[in-house]
C-alpha positions in Angstrom: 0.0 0.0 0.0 1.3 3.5 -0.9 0.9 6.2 1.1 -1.4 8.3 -0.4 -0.9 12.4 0.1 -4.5 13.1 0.7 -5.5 10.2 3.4 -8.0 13.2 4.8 -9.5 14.6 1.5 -13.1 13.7 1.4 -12.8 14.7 -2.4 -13.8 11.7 -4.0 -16.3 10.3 -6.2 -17.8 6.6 -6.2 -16.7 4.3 -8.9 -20.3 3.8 -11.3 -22.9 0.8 -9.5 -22.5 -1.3 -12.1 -18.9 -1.4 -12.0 -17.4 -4.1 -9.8 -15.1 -1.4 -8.1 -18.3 1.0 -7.0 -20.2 -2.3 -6.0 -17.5 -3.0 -3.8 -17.8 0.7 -2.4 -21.3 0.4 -1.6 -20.9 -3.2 0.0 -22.9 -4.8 -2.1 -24.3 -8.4 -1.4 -23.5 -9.2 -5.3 -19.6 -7.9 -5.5 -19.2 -9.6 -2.1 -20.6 -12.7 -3.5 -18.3 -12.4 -6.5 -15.1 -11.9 -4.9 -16.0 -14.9 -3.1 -16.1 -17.1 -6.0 -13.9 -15.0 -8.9 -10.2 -14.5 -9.0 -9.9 -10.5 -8.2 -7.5 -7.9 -8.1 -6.5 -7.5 -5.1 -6.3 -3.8 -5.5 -9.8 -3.3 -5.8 -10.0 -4.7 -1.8 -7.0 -2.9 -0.6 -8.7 0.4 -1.7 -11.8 -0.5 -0.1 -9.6 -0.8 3.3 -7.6 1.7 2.7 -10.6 4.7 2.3 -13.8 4.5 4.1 -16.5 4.6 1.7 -19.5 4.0 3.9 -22.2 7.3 3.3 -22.7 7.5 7.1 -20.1 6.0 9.4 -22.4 6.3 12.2 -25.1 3.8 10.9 -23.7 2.3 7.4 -21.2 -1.2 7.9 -19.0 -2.7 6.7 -16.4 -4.2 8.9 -17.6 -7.8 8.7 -17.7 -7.4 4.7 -14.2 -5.8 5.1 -12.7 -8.6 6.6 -14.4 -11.1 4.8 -12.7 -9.8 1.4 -9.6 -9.2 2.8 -10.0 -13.5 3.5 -11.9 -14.3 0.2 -8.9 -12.7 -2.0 -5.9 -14.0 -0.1 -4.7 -10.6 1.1 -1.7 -9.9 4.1 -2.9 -8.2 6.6 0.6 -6.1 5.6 -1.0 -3.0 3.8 -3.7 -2.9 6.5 -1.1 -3.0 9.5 0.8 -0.3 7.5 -1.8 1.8 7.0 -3.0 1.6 10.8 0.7 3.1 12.3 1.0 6.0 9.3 -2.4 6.9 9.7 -2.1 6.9 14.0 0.1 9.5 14.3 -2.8 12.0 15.7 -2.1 14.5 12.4 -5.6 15.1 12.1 -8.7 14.3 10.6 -8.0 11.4 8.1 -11.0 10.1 7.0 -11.3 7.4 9.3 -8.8 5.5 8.1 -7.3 5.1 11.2 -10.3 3.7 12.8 -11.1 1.4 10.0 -8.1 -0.4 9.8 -8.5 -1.1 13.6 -11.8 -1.9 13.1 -10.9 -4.3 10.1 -8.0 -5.5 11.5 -9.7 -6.4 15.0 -12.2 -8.3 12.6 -9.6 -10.5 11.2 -8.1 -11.3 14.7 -11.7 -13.2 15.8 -11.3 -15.0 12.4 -8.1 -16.6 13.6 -5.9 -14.3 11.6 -3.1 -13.6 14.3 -1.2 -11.6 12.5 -4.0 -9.1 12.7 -4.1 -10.1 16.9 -0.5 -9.5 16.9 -0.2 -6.0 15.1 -3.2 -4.5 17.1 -1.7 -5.7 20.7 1.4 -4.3 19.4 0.1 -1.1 18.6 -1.4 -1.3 22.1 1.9 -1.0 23.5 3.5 1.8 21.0 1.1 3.1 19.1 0.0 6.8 20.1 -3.7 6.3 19.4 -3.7 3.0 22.1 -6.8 3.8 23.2 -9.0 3.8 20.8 -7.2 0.4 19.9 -7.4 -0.8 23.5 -10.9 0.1 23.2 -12.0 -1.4 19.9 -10.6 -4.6 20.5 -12.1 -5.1 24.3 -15.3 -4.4 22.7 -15.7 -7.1 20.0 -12.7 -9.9 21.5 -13.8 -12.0 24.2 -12.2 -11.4 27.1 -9.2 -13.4 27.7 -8.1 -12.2 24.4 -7.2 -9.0 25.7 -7.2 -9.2 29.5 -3.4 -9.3 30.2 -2.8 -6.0 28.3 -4.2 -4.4 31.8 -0.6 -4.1 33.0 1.1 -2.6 29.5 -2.1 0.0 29.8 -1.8 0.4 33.3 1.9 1.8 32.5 0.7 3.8 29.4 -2.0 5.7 31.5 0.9 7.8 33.5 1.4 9.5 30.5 -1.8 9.3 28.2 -2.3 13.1 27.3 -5.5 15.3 28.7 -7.5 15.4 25.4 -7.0 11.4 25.4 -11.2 10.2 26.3 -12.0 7.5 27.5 -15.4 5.8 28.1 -15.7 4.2 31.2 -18.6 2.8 31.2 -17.2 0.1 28.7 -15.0 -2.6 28.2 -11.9 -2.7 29.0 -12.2 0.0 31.2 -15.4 -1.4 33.3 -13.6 -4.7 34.3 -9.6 -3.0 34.9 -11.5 -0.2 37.1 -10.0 -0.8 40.8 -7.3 -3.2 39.8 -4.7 -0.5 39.4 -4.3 2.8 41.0 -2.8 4.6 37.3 -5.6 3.2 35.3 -8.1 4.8 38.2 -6.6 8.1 37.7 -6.9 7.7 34.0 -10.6 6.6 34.7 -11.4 9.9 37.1 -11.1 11.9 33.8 -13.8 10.7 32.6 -16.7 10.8 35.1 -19.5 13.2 34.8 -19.7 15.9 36.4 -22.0 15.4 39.8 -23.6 18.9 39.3 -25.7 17.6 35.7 -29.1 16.9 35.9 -31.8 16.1 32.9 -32.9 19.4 31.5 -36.1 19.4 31.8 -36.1 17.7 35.4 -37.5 21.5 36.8 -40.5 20.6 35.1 -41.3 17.0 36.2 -43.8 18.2 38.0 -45.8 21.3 36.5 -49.2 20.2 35.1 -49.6 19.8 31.4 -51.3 23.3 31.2 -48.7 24.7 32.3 -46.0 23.3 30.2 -48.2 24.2 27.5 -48.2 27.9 28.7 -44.5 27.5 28.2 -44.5 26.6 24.9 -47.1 29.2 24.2 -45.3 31.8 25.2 -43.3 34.2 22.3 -40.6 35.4 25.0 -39.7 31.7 26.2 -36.2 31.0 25.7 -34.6 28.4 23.5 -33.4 26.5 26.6 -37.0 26.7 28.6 -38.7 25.4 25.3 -36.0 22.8 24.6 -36.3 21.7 28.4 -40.6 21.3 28.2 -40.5 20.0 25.0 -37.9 17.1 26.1 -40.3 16.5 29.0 -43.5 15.7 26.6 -41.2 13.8 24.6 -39.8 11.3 27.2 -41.9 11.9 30.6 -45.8 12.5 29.3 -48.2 10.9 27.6 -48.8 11.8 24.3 -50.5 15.8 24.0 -52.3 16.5 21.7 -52.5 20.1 22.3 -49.5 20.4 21.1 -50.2 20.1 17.3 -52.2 24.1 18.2 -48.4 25.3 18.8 -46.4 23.4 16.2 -46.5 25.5 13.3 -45.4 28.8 15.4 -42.7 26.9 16.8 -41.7 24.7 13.5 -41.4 28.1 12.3 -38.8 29.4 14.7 -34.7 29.3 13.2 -34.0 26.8 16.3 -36.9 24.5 15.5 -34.8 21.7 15.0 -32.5 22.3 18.6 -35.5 22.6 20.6 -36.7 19.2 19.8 -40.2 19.6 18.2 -40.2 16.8 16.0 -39.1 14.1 18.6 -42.2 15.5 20.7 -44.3 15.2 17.6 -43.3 11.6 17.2 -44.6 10.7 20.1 -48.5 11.4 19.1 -48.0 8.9 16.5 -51.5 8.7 14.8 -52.7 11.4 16.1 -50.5 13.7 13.5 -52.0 12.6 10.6 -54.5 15.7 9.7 -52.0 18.0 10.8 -49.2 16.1 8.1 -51.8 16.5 5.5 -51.6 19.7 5.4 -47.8 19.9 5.9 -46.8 17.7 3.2 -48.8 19.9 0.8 -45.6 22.1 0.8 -41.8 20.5 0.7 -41.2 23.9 2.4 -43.1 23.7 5.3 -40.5 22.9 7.9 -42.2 19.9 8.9 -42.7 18.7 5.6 -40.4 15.6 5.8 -42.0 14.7 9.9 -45.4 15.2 7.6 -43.8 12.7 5.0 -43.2 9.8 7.6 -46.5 10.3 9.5 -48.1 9.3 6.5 -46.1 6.1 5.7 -46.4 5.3 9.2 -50.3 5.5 9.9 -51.3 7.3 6.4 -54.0 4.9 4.2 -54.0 4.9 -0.1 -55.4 8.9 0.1 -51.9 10.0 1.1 -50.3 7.5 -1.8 -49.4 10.2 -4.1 -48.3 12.8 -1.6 -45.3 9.9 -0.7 -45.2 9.6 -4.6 -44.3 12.7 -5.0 -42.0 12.7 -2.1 -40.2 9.8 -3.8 -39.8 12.3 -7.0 -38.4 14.6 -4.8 -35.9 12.7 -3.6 -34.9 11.3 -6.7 -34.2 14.8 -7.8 -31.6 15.6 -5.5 -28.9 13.4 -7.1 -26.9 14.1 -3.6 -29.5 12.6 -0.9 -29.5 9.5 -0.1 -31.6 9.8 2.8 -35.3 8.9 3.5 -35.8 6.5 0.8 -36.1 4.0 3.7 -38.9 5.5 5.4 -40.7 5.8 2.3 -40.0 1.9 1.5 -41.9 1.3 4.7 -44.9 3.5 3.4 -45.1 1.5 0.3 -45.2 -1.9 1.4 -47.5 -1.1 4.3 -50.1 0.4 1.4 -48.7 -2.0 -1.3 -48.2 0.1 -3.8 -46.3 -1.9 -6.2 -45.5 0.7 -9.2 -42.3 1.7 -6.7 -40.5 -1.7 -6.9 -38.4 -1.1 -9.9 -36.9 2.3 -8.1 -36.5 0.5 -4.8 -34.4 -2.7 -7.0 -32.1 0.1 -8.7 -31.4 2.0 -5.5 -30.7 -1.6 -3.5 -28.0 -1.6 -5.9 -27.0 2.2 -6.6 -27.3 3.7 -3.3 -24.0 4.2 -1.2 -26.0 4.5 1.9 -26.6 0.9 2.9 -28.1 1.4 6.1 -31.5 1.9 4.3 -30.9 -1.6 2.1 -32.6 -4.0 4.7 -35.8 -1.6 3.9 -35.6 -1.9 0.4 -35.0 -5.7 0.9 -37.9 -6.0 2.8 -40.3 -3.5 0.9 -39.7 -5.7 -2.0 -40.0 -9.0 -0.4 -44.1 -7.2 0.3 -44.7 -5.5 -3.5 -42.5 -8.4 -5.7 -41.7 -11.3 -3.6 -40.5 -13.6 -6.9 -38.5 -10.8 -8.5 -37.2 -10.0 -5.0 -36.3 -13.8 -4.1 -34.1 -14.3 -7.5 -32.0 -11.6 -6.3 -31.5 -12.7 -2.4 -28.8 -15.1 -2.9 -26.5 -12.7 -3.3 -27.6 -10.5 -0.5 -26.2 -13.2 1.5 -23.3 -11.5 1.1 -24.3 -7.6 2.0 -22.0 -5.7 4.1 -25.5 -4.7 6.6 -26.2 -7.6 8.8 -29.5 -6.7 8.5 -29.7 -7.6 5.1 -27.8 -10.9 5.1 -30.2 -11.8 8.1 -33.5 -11.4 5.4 -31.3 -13.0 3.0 -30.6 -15.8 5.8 -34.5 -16.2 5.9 -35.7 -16.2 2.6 -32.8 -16.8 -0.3 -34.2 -19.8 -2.5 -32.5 -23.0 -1.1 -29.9 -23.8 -4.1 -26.9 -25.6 -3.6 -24.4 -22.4 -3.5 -27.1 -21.0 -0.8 -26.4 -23.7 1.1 -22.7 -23.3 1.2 -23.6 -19.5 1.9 -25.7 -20.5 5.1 -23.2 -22.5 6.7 -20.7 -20.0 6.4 -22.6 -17.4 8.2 -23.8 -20.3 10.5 -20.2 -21.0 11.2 -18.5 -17.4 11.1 -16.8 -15.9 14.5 -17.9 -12.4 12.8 -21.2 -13.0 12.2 -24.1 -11.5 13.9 -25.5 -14.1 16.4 -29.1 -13.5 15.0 -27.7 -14.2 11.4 -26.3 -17.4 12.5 -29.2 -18.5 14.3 -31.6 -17.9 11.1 -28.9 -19.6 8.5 -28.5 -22.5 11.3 -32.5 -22.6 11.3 -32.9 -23.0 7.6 -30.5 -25.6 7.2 -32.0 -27.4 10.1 -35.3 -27.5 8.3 -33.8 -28.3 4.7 
C-alpha cells in the first residue's frame, strides 16, 4: 500500500454501481458474492480498506464485509497493519482511516488471523492512538483475548495526554476499574460531572397546562422550550395540544435544537390531519416529519403525496436519505409501481443502512422478482440484510454453502447465524 498524500481529503467520487469497483464501495451483497467465487485484483479490496466509503459512518457497515474480502482474495494483513501506524500518528482528521483499519484489522483477529491479533496488541503497546485500539478490540474480543494488556495500559496511562477520552462505562475500562491505581486516575477523567441533571427535570412536576403555557409563550427561551419540549417527549403521555403550537414553533430558526419533531413523534396517529396539510408544501419545515407520518399511519389517500416525495428525492442526485422510510410506506399500502426504483437504489445507493428496507419492501410489493435476487444479498455488508437473506434466499446448492458460512462465522451476527443454522435445520 502507498501512502497516499490526501488520506484526509473527502474529495472523491464513487466508482459507477454497475462497475465491480463502485459495487465494492457500496458493499454490495452481489460484489461480495463475486469476490468470493472469482479471482480478483486485489487492488480493488485494498482500496476499499484503505478509504472508508460508507455514506454514514455512524449507521452504514461494513467491517464484517471488510474482513471477509480481505480472506476471500488471499490478502496480508501487511498494507492494513501499515496503513494503521502511518495513519495513527494524531495528524488530524484522516478520514477514518485510522479507525477502520483497527476496526478491520480487530475483525480478522476473531477469524483466527493472528497476525492481525498481533499488530493490534502491538500497537497497544507503542502506538500513540492505544486507546481507541485498546478500546475497539475489548469491545468485539472475548475477554481473555485482551485481559493481560491491563498491566502494558496500566503503564501507558501515567502519560496518556489530557485530550485522550476514554469511556468508562465500557470494556476494558469497566472490568480493569479498581485493579490499578494509574488506570483509576486515568478513569477519574472521565466521570460526569455530579452537578448535571436532565434538563427538563424542573418541570417533572408542572401540570400539562402549564408546560403548555411555556410553549405558548413568544418570549420563552430556547433552553426553557427545549427543556418542556424534552419532557413531553420522554416523561408525558402523548398531548395532543401540542399540534395548536407546532407551526409557530416549527417556524422558529431553532426548530430543529429545541426538539419539536421528537415530541411530535410521540403522538403517533394522532398527527395525521396535521401532516396532511404539511406535506402539501416541501417547504413547510415539517414537511419531511409530515412525509413519515403518512407512511407510518397514512391509508391509499396520502399515496401520491409519498409519490411525490419519492420524485423529490430522486431529484436531489446528492441525498440519499429517506428513501427507507418511504420503502416502509409503500409496502405497508402496497403500492407496487415503486418496486423497480427501490431494485435500482438496493443496488445504486451508497447509503446501505436503508438496504434492509428496500430488501424488505420488496419481499411485500414483488416477492418472486425479489427472491431471485436474495442469494447474493447473503453476502451484504449490513447484517441486516444478510439476516433477510438468511431467511428467505431460494435454497440452491451455492445458498447452502452460503448459510453454513454465516452459520459457522466468528464475525457474524449471532441473529444471522441463528436464522442460517434454522434453515439448514429444516432443509
Amino acid at each position: 500500500m502507498i501512502d497516499d498524500t490526501d488520506a484526509g481529503n473527502d474529495d472523491w467520487c464513487y466508482a459507477p454501481a454497475k462497475t465491480l469497483r463502485g459495487a465494492l464501495q457500496r458493499g454490495c451483497g452481489a460484489a461480495g458474492a463475486w469476490v468470493a467465487t472469482h479471482r480478483v485484483a486485489p487492488e480493488l479490496v485494498v482500496d476499499c480498506v484503505r478509504r472508508d466509503y460508507r455514506w454514514d459512518r455512524q449507521v452504514d457497515e461494513r467491517t464484517v464485509y471488510l474482513a471477509r474480502l480481505v480472506v476471500d482474495v488471499g490478502l496480508s494483513v501487511d498494507p492494513i497493519v501499515e496503513q494503521l501506524w502511518r495513519t495513527g500518528l494524531n495528524t488530524g482528521y484522516d478520514g477514518n482511516r485510522f479507525g477502520q483499519s483497527v476496526e478491520v484489522l480487530a475483525a480478522l483477529a476473531r477469524t483466527h488471523v493472528v497476525a492481525a491479533a498481533d499488530a493490534l496488541r502491538r500497537y497497544v503497546s507503542e502506538g500513540e492512538r492505544w486507546i481507541e485500539v485498546v478500546e475497539t478490540i475489548a469491545d468485539s474480543w472475548p475477554g481473555e483475548w485482551w485481559d493481560d494488556l491491563a498491566p502494558i495500559v496500566a503503564g501507558r496511562a501515567v502519560n496518556a495526554l489530557p485530550e485522550e477520552e476514554v469511556f468508562a462505562g465500557r470494556e476494558p475500562w469497566s472490568r480493569w476499574a479498581g485493579s490499578d491505581r494509574r488506570i483509576d486516575a486515568l478513569l477519574q477523567r472521565a466521570r460526569p460531572s455530579v452537578g448535571w441533571q436532565c434538563p427538563s427535570l424542573r418541570y417533572r412536576e408542572v401540570p400539562v397546562a402549564g408546560l403548555l403555557s411555556l410553549l405558548a409563550d413568544p418570549d420563552a427561551s430556547p433552553e426553557t422550550l427545549s427543556a418542556v419540549l424534552h419532557e413531553f417527549a420522554r416523561h408525558r403521555d402523548p398531548e395532543r395540544r401540542l399540534l395548536d403550537v407546532a407551526d409557530r414553533l416549527a417556524a422558529r430558526p431553532d426548530a430543529r435544537s429545541i426538539g419539536l419533531v421528537h415530541a411530535l413523534v410521540k403522538l403517533g396517529p394522532q398527527t395525521v390531519r396535521h401532516a396532511r396539510q404539511w406535506a402539501r408544501s416541501p417547504s413547510h419545515p415539517l414537511w419531511w416529519r409530515a412525509v413519515v407520518t403518512l407512511t407510518e399511519h397514512g391509508d391509499v389517500e396520502d399515496v401520491p403525496a409519498l409519490l411525490d416525495a419519492l420524485e423529490r428525492l430522486d431529484s436531489d442526485k446528492d441525498e440519499w436519505c429517506g428513501y427507507d422510510d418511504l420503502a416502509r410506506g409503500f409496502a405497508r399500502l402496497g403500492v407496487a409501481e415503486v418496486a423497480p426504483r427501490f431494485r435500482s437504489l438496493w443496488r445504486q445507493s451508497p447509503h446501505s443502512y436503508e438496504r434492509a428496507a428496500y430488501v424488505n419492501a420488496l419481499l411485500a410489493l414483488d416477492p418472486g422478482t425479489t427472491r431471485e435476487w436474495l442469494p447474493d444479498a447473503l453476502a451484504d455488508c449490513e447484517g441486516d440484510v444478510r439476516l433477510v437473506a438468511a431467511r428467505h434466499a431460494p435454497l440452491t446448492g451455492e445458498v447452502f454453502r452460503q448459510l453454513g458460512r454465516l452459520r459457522d462465522s466468528p464475525i457474524e451476527r449471532t441473529d444471522v447465524q441463528e436464522a442460517a443454522a434454522e434453515r439448514l435445520a429444516r432443509a
